[in-house]
N, C-alpha and C positions, 0 to 999 in steps of 0.2 A: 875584477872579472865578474862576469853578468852569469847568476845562473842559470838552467831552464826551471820552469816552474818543475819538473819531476826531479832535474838536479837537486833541489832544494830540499824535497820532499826527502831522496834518499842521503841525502849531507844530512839532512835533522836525523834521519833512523839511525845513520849511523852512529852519531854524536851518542847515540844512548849503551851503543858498545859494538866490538867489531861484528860483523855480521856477513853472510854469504848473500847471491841474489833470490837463493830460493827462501830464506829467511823475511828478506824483506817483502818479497810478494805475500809472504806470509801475514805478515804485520801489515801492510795496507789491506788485504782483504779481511780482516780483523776489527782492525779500526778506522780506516777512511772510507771505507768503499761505499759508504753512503753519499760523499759526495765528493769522492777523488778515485779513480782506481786505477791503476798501472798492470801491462801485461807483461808477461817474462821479455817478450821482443822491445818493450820499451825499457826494461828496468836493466837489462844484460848490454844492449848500446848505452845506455846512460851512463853506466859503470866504466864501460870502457874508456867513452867520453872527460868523466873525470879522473881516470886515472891517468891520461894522456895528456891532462892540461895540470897535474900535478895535486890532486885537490884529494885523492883516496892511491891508496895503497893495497893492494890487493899482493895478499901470498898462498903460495899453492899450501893446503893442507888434506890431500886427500882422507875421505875414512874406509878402509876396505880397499875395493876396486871402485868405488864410484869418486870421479874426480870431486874436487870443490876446493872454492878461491873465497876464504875469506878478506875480507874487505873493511878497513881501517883507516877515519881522517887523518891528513896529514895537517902540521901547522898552520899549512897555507887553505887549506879545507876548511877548518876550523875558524880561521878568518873570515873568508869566504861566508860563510855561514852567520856569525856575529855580526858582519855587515849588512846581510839583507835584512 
């Protein structure tokens, strides 16, 4: 399975531990954003993207009232990844 070049990006953040999509915007504008940078509308359809083709795992964990879906590779994610 072919990723998109921001698939990749967020399959590697993840790989570093589970993570939500506000976290990861967080870390690309941290450390890429010199010369990669993703917005929530791209990082939020990407997630869903790979969650639908089986590659991350997303479970509800809200804190409070504010909702949020932390986001976890799966086996085949993981693969996925080792192969690009």
């Amino acid at each position: 399975m072919e990723l998109s070049p921001t698939g990749k990006v967020i399959c590697g953040m993840i790989a570093f531990g589970r993570q939500t999509g506000y976290e990861i915007k967080q870390f690309v504008d941290k450390t890429t954003r010199n010369f990669w940078t993703a917005s929530y509308g791209q990082i939020y359809p990407e997630l869903k993207r790979l969650e639908d083709q089986g590659l991350v795992v997303g479970r509800e964990e809200p804190t409070g009232e504010r909702a949020r879906t932390v986001y976890d590779l799966t086996p085949a994610g993981q693969a996925a990844l080792e192969q690009w």
